[in-house]
N, C-alpha and C positions, 0 to 999 in steps of 0.2 A: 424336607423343605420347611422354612419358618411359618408358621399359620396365619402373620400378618403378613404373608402376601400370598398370601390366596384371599378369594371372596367367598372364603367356608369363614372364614373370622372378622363375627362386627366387631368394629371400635366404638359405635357409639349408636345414636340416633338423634332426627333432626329433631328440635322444639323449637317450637312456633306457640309465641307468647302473646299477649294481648299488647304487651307493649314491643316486643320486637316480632313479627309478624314475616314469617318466611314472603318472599315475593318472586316473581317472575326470573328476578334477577342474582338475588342473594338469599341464603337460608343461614341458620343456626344450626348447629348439631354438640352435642356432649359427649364426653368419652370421659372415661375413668382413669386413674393413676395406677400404673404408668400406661402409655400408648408411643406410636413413633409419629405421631400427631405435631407439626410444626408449623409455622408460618412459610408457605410456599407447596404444601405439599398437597398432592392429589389427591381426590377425594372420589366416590362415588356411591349415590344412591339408589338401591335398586329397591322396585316397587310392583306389583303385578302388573300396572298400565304403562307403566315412564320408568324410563332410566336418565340421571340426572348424574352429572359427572361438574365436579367443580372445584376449584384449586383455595387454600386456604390464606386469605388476608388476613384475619386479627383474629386473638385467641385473651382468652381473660380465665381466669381460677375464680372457684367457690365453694365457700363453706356453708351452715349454717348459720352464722355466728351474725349477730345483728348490727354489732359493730366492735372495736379493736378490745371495749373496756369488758366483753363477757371476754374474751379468752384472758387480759389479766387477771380477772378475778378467778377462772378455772384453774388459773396454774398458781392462784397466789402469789403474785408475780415474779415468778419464777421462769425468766425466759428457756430455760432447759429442763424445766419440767414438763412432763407430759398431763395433759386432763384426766381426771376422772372418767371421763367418756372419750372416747376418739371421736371425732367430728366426722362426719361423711365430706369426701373433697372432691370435686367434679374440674372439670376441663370444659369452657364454653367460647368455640371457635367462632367464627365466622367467615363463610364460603362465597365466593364470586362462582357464579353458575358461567360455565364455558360450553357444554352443549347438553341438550334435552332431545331425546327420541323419546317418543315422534317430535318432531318442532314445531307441531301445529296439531290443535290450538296449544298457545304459548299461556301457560298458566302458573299461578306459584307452584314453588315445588314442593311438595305430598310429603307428609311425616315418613317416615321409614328408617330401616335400617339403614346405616353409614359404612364401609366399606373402604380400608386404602386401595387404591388403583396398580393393578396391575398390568404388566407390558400391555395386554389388550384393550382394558381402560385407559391407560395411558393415551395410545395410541388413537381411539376416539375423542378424549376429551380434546386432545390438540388438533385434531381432524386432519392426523396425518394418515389415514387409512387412504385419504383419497389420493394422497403420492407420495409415500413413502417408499412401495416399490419400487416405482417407475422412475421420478426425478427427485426422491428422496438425499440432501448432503447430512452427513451426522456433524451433527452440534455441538454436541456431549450428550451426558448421563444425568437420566431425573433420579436422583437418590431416592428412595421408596422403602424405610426400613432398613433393612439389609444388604434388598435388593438395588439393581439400578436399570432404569429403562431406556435404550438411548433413544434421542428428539433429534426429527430430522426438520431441517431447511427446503425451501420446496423450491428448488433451481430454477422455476419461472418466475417466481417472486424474488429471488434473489440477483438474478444473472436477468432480468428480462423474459419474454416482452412484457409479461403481464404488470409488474414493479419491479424495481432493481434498485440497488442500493443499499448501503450497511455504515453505519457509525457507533462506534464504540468512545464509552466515557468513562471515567477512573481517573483518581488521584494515581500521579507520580511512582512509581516503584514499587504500590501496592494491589494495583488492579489486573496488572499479566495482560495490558492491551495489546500490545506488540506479541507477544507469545499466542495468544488468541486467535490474532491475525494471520502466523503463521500455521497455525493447525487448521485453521478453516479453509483457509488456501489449497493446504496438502491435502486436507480431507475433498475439496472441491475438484482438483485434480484424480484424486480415487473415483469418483460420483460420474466425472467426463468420460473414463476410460470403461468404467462399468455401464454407461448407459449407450456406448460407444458399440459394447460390444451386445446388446439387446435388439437395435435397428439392423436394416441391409448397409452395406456397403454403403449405396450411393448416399445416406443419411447420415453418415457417421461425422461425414462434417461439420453439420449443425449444432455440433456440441464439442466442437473446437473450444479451447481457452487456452489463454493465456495470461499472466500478470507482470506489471510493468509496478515496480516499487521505488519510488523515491527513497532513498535512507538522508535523513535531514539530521540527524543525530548520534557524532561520533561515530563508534562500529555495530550498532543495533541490527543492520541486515546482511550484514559484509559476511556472512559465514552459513547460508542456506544452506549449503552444499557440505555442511562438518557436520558428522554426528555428534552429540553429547554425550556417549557413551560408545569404547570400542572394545573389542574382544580383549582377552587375558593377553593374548599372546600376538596383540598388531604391535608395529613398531612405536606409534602414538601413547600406548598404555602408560609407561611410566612416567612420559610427561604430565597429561590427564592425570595420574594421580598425586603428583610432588604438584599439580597446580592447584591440588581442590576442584576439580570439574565433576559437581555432581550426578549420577548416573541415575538412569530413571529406575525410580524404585518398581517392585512386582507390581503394585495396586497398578501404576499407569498402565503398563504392558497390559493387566491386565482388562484395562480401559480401552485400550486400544483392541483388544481381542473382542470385545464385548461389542462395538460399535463395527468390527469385522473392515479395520483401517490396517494398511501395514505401519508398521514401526520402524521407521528411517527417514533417513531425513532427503530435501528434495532431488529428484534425478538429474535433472535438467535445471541448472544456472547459467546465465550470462550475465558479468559483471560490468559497469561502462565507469569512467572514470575521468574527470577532464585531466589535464596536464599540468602541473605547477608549470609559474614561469619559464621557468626553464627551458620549456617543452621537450624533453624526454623524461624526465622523472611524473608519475601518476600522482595526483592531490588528492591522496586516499587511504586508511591506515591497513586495507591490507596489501601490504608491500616488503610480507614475510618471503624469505627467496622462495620458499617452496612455493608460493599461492602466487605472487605479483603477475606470474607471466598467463595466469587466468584472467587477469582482469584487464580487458579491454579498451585504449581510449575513446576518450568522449571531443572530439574538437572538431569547430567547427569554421568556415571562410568566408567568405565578404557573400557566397548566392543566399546561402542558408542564412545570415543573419538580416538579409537585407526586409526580407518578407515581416520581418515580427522588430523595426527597428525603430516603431512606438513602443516599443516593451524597455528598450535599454537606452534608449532616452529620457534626459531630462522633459518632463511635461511640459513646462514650461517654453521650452524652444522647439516645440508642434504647433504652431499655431500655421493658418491654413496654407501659408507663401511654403512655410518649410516641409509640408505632409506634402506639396503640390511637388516639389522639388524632389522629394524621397522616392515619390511617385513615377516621376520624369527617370530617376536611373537607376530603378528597378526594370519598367514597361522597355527603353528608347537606348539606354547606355550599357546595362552590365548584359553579357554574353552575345553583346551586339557593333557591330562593325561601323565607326562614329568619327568624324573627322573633324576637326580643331584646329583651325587655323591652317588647313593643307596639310595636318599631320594626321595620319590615321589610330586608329586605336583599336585596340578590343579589350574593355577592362572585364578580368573576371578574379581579380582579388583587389585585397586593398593595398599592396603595391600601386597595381595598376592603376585602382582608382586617385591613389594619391600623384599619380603622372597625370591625370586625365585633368582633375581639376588646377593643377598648375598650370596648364595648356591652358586651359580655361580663364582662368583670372587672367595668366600673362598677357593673351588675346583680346581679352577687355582693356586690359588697362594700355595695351601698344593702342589698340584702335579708339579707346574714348569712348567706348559703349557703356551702357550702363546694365543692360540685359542681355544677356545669351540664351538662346529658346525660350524666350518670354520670363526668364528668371533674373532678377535680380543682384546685381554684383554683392551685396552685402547678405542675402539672402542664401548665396552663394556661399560666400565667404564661412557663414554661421555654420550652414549644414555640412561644409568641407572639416571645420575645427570639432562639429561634434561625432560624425564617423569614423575619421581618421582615428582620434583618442582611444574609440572604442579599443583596437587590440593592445591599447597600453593599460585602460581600466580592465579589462578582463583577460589578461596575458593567461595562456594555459587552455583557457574554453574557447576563444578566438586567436585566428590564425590569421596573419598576414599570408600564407603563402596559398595555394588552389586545394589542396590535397582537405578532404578533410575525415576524420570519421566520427559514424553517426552510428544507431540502432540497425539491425538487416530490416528496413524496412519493406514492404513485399516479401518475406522469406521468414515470419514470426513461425516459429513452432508449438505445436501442441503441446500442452500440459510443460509450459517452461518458466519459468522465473525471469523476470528481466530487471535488473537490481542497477537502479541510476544513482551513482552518491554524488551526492552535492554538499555533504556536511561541509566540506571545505571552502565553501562557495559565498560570498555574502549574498544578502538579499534581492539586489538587483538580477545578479548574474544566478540567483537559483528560478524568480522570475520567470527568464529568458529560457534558461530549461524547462523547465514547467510547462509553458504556455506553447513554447516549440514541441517539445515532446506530445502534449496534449492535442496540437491540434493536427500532429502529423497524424497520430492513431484514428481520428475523428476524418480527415479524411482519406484515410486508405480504408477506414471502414465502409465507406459511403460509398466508396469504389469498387469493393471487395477484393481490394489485392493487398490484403496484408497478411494473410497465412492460415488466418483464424477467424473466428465468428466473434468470439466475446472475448475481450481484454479486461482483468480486472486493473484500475489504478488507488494503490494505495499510496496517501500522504499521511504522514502524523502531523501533530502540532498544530493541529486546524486553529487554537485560541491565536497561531502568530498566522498564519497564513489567511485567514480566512473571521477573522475577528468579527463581532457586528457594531462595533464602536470605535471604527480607525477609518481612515481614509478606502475609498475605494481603490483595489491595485487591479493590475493585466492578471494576476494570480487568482486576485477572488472571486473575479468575473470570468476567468477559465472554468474552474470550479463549481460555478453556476452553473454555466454549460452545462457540463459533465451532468448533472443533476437533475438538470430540468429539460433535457434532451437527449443524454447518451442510450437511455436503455431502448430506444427504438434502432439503435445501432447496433447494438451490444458493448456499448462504452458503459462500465459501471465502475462508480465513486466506491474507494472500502474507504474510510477517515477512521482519524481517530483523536482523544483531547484532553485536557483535563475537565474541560469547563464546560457541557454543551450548551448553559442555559445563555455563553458569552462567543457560542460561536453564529453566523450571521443565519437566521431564522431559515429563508426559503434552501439552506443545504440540509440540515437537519431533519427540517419537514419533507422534504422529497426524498429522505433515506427509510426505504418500508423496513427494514429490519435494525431494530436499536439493540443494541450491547450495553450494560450498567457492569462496571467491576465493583470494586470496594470507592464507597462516594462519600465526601464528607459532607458534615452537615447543614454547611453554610450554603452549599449548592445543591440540598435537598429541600432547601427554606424556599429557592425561587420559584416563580409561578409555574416554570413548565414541567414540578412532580410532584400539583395538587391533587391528579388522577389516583396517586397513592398513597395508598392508607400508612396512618403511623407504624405500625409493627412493621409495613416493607420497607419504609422507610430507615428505620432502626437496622434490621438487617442487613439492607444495603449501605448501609455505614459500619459492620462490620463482619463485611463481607474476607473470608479468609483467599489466598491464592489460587487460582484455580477454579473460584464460583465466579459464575456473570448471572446475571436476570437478563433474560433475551426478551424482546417483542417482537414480533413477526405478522402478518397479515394473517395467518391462518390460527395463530393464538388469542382468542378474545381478553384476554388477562395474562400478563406480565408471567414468568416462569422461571426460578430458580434452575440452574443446572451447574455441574463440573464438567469439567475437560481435563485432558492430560496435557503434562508440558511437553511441547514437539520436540522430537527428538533431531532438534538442529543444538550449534553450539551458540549462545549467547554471546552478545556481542563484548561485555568483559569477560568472559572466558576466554572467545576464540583470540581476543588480545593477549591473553594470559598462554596461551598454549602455541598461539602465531606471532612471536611480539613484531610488531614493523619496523622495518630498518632505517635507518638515518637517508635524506637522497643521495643518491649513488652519482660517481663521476660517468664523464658519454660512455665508456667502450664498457660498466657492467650497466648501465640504462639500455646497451643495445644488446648486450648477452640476455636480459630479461625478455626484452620485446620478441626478440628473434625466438629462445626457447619454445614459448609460445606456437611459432608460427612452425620448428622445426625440433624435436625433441633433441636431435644428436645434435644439433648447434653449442657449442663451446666456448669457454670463455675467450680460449686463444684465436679463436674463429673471431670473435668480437673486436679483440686488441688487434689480429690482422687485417682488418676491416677497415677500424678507425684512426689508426697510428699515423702523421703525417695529416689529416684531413683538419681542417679548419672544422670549430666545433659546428658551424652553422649547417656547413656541407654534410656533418656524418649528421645531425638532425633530421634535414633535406631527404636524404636517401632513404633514413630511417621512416619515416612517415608515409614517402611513396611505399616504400617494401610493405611496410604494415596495409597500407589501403589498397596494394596490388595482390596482397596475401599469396604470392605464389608457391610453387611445390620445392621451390629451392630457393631459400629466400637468400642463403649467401652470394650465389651467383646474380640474380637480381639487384642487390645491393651496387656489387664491383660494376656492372652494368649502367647503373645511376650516375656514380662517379666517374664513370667514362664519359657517357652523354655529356654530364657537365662541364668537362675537360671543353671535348671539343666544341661544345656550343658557345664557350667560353674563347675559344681561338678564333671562332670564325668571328664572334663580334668583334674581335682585335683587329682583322683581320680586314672588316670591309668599312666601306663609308654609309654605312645605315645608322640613322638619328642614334641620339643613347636611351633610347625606350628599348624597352624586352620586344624580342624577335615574337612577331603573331603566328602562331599556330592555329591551322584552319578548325573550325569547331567541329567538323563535321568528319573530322579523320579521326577521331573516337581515342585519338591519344592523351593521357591524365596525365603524362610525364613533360609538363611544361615547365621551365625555368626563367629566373630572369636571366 
């Protein structure tokens, strides 16, 4: 075993000088050339009465030498000559005190022997002794010499009740936030099922999770579910290798052994994806044949968007006549039984609603009214032009027709991934995900029927989403939420950014656990990293892939550590090894869908399907089959297109108005048509 890491071998001893004076809080200590003595590393002093454990801030070099002109004259200025004398050369650190036993009384810290810290030093100086067993997640590894000791997260600071919350900072393509994010995750998911199986049965629930990750950027999360590394002999290998997909070297493996995580990538995915226009092709880049029929649509119809339809509105045309009016057919009009002029209704999409409100004006303007249920003809008029629009501005994510699909809301499983892409999305329309998504989870937790206890929600990009020098959005004030009230839920914020001293103050401040990657130095100048000293600061400006400096509530000083890269594929790789296909014509949009739902479904199963169908019709079917997910969805399908035949004769057939036939709400049938 190396001798620096045992505590049979001093590195140094503390001095306590007249002019720098150990105290309460910080000491000095010297060591000799060479030591593995660095900025960031653990330290411990042991003493007959106190043992003093403290992490290393600033470090300076010393000679004799009084000043630069005695060593030219020793070497005759000969910069590559050596002196007549060797000078004695010392190492003079300085230490942030992290814990003292006993901790009372709290006194400076005692000259002594200095000591690197080993796994059981470690483990006191961060005061994970008190739950690293118990609700202990691995972090990574404190490098210690040779050695390495891994730092755990304490699940009730991080997941709740106690604090909750995590944000991570780093420049662009150099910090491995996104990668971070994903091993904490998986390591979080390891930590659930291990403390899952410590409790009885009836408690095992209490440490439910799950995570809901927005992907806001290109294919960055679209591949949880791909290894980055597969055997000699899978079918995958020789792609992997003609693409360049780097394999994880021994050191990570052996990172991952050491912190006692498996090495593979996540078990449990669910991919959501809205619709390109079109609606059958996915607005999403994995739409490799092998992968597309895993990824689930995202769309949604006139009930779902009506609730959150201050989010996709222009602000400007909320003023109180038109909230009062929005208000009116949500509560009085949608999924309710409403007559107009002697014409009855039931609007439950925005068909219907576009019939309802023409019933409506028409009625005004036959009779001379200016108001209909206390609403105003023009008022009317506004809020009819800017709803309707909606499924033209967001074709894909909004459906004119009833059908729609969403998240298994009430049905979330443990330890799963739930992967929302919106990269495709502009800002509005990611908004309305965001803030719907958000506050479905918020209250089916309040309820407790969402599947799980604790959901984490990752966003990146907090500098665009969540800025503190741009207009207030629905997004940033979800986000606050989430922040400044999820963890007595088990709603917890993971963020991530380049900038955190530009992202909006009270999310940052109410995230107990921070992340630093590699930081540059114009955003180590701003006020919120005067807590660190210049050598942390130095170092976290050149911070290599793979180190973060974590803060945590149970860490009194900031803490260098590694991580391994998770063994998922990256999002230009799995571009590189999946590439996505061009959008596909309706009859292979529904050979995709279907595979999905049925493995032996076929392509000719698809063209038999579709061939002869108006594309709108095999859309229609397609969308029912999908949201009725049945055990044979070909048959289902043919089923659909018979309903519509005949529903379609009998309107020919009888003298009933030209509105859509009402189907009673309460016969639990989802197969309505116009």
């Amino acid at each position: 075993m190396d001798v620096y890491t045992t505590q049979e071998k001093v590195i140094g001893r503390v001095v306590a000088t007249e002019r720098k004076p150990s105290t309460a809080y910080s000491f000095s200590f010297r060591t000799e050339m060479p030591s593995h003595v660095g900025i960031g590393t653990l330290v411990a002093v042991y003493t007959e009465n106190v043992k003093v454990y403290g992490v290393v801030v600033e470090g300076v070099g010393y000679t004799d030498l009084n000043s630069a002109l005695h060593d030219f004259l020793g070497t005759q200025g000969d910069p590559a000559a050596e002196g007549a004398t060797r000078r004695p050369e010392i190492h003079l650190y300085t230490a942030a005190v992290l814990r003292v036993e006993p901790e009372e009384p709290l006194q400076p810290v005692p000259v002594g022997p200095v000591y690197l810290a080993d796994d059981a030093a470690v483990t006191k100086a961060l005061r994970m002794d008190e739950f690293a067993e118990v609700s202990g997640i691995p972090c990574g590894l404190y490098p210690n010499g040779e050695h390495q000791s891994p730092v755990y997260l304490d699940w009730d600071f991080l997941l709740g009740p106690e604090s909750a919350h995590l944000n991570i900072s780093g420049v662009s393509g150099l910090a491995t936030k996104t990668s971070a994010i994903e091993f904490l995750i998986g390591s979080i998911f390891h930590s659930a099922e291990r403390r899952q199986a410590m409790v009885q049965d009836s408690e095992r629930d209490r440490y439910s999770v799950a995570v809901v990750c927005f992907n806001v950027k290109g294919p960055d999360l679209l591949f949880l579910d791909q290894p980055t590394e597969v055997p000699h002999d899978h079918p995958l290998a020789p792609v992997y290798a003609a693409k360049g997909v780097p394999p994880l070297d021994p050191e990570m493996h052996a990172m991952y052994e050491r912190m006692n995580l498996p090495c593979e990538p996540f078990k449990r995915v669910e991919l959501y994806a809205p619709f390109r226009p079109d609606g059958y092709n996915l607005n999403t880049l994995r739409t490799h044949p092998d992968l597309v029929n895993s990824v689930k649509p995202l769309s949604w119809g006139l009930r779902q968007v009506m609730e959150y339809a201050e989010v996709v509105l222009n602000r400007d045309d909320l003023d109180a006549k038109a909230d009062a009016l929005i208000q009116y057919l949500a509560q009085r009009v949608i999924d309710q039984k409403t007559e107009v002029g002697g014409q009855s209704f039931v609007v439950r999409n925005f068909g219907d609603l576009h019939n309802w409100f023409d019933a409506v004006t028409a009625y005004m303007e036959e009779t001379g009214k200016e108001q209909f249920a206390t609403h105003h003809y023009q008022t009317i008029r506004k809020v009819k032009n800017r709803l309707l629009n909606l499924t033209t501005r967001y074709a894909g994510l909004l459906t004119d027709r009833e059908t729609s699909h969403d998240l298994p809301w009430g049905e979330f499983r443990d330890r799963t991934a739930y992967v929302v892409d919106v990269a495709g999305l502009d800002a509005e329309a990611q908004d309305l995900v965001f803030t719907r998504v958000v506050s479905q989870l918020r209250q089916q937790l309040e309820a407790g029927k969402l599947g799980v206890k604790h959901v984490v929600v990752f966003v990146d990009e907090l500098n665009k989403y969540a800025a503190a020098d741009t207009r207030d959005t629905y997004l940033r004030q979800t986000l606050l939420d989430i922040s400044e009230r999820g963890r007595y839920l088990g709603l917890v914020l993971f963020s991530a950014q380049q900038f955190r001293s530009q992202v909006h103050k009270r999310i940052v401040g109410n995230s107990a656990t921070s992340i630093y990657g590699r930081m540059d130095m114009d955003e180590l100048s701003q006020p919120g990293y005067q807590g660190l000293t210049g050598a942390v600061k130095e170092k976290l400006s050149t911070l290599s892939k793979g180190q973060l400096m974590l803060r945590h509530p149970h860490f009194n000083q900031p803490i260098f550590v590694k991580f391994p890269r998770p063994n998922v594929l990256r999002g230009a790789d799995g571009i590189a090894v999946f590439p996505p296909q061009e959008p596909q014509p309706i009859h292979e949009a529904v050979f995709q869908h279907m595979r999905g739902l049925d493995e032996n479904f076929s392509r000719a199963d698809a063209r038999e399907l579709v061939d002869g169908l108006d594309e709108s019709e095999a859309v229609r079917a397609l969308h029912l089959t999908l949201l009725k997910r049945p055990p044979d969805p070909k048959t289902q399908f043919r089923q659909l297109i018979r309903r519509k035949a005949e529903i379609t004769e009998i309107k020919k057939t009888t003298a009933e108005p030209a509105f859509r036939p009402v189907v009673d709400p309460d016969d639990g049938d989802p197969f309505n048509f116009e």
